[in-house]
N, C-alpha and C positions, 0 to 999 in steps of 0.2 A: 517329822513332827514340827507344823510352827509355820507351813506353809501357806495354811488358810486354803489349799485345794480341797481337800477332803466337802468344804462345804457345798462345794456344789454338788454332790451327790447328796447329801445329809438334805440340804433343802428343797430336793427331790422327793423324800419321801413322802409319806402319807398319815406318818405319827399324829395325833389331835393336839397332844402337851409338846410343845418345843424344850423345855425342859428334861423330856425323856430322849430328846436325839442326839440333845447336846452330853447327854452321861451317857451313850451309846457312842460319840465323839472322844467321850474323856476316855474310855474302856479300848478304843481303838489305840491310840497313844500308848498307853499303858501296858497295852496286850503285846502289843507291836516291839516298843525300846525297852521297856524293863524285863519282858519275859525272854522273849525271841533274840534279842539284842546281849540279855546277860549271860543267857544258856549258850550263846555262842562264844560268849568273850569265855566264860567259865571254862567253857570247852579246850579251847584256844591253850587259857594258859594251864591248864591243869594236864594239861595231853602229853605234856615233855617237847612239842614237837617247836614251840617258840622259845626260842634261848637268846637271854638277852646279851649275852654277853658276843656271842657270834655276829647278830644283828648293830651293834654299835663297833663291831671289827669290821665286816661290810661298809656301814656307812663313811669309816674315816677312809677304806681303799676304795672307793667310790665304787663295791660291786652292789648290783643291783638286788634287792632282796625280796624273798618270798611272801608277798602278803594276798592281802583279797580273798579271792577265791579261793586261789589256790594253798594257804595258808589255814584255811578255815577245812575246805576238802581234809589236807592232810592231818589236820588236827582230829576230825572226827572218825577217817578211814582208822587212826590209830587207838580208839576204843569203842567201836560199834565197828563191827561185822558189814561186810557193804557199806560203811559209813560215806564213800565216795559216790557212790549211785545215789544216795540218799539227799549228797548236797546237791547232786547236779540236778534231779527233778524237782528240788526248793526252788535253784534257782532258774531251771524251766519256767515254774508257776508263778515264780516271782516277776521274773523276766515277761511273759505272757500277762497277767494283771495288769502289772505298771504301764504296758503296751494302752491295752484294753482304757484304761481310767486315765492316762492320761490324754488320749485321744478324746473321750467324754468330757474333761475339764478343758481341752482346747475347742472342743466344737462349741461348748457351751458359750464361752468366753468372746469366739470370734462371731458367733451368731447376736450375742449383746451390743458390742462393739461397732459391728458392720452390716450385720443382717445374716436373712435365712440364705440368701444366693452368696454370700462367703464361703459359707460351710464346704461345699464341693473344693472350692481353691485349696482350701485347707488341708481334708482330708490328702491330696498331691501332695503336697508341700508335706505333711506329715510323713507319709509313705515315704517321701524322699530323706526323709532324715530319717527315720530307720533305717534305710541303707547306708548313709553317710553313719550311723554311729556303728552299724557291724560290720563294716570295713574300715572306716577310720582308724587313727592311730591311739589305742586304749588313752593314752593321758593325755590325750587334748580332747578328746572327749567326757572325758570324768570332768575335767577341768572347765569345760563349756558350764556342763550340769551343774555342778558345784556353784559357778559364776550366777546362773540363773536362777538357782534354786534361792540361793544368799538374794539375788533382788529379788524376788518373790516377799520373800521371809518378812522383809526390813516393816513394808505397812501393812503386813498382817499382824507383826505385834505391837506396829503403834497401836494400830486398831483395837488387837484385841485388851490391851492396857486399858485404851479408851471407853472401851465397854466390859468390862471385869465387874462393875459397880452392876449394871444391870443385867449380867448372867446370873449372879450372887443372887439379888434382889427374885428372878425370875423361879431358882432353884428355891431359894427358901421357901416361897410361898406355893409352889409344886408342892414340896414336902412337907409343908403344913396342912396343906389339904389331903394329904395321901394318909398321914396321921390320924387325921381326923373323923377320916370312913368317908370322905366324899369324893376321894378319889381311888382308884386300884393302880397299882403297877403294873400287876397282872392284866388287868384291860386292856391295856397298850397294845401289849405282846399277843391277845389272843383276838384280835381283829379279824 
């Protein structure tokens, strides 16, 4: 969340009120870090399977600890039945998605940038780092991500600070009219 990618799929769409894609934007966020994100943490620590006290005895012998995936896997194997198969096809779809839309945010991006005759270079160059990140070494690549993800971030939220005034502005007057009978929410959705 916070990255400003999500828009270029959102500004793809075909909604008529920009207003309804951007609470469609807010619901993704939402849906995403507070539900999916807490049910996991909740999981996590409620499972027995993170103990803090073991974890900061690890860190001062400098053994390496149990987290991620694998952390989260065994937290859920330990109260849902199959809870291990369950995380691993999350994180199949997961893994498969972010493939898929990140690849649509970089074509998008480099066809802006450079043109339609880019896109081809890209798509290589992409392929080729998928391979570079499934055989790379897990924490220099997390660490890449992470690096890239933070410059992404930085002028999306100047930005979006910069225009906070005229989202605000754009939703009120949406939902003044929606109040009103001159507009539906329901019509959006039933296109």
């Amino acid at each position: 969340a916070g990255l400003g990618s999500s828009v270029m799929v959102h500004s793809s769409s075909d909604v008529r009120e920009p207003a309804v894609q951007g609470m469609w934007g807010i619901f993704e966020v939402f849906a995403d870090t507070l539900i999916v994100c807490t049910v996991t943490a909740l999981t996590i620590l409620t499972s027995g399977v993170y103990d803090m006290q073991t974890y900061l005895a690890n860190i001062t012998n400098g053994v390496e600890n149990v987290s991620g995936v694998a952390l989260t896997s065994a937290a859920f194997r330990s109260v849902i039945p199959s809870g291990g198969a369950f995380v691993a096809v999350c994180i199949l779809l997961f893994a498969f998605a972010t493939l898929i839309g990140w690849s649509y945010y970089g074509e998008r991006a480099v066809e802006y940038l450079f043109g339609l005759g880019a896109v081809f270079p890209y798509k290589i160059v992409y392929i080729l780092m998928i391979l570079f990140g499934c055989t790379g070494e897990l924490n220099l690549v997390w660490s890449i991500a992470d690096t890239l993800n933070g410059f992404m971030a930085v002028p999306n939220l100047i930005a979006v600070t910069l225009l906070s005034g005229q989202v605000v502005q754009l939703t009120k007057d949406y939902l003044t009219r929606v109040n009103a009978g001159e507009e539906t929410i329901e019509g959006e959705f039933l296109k």
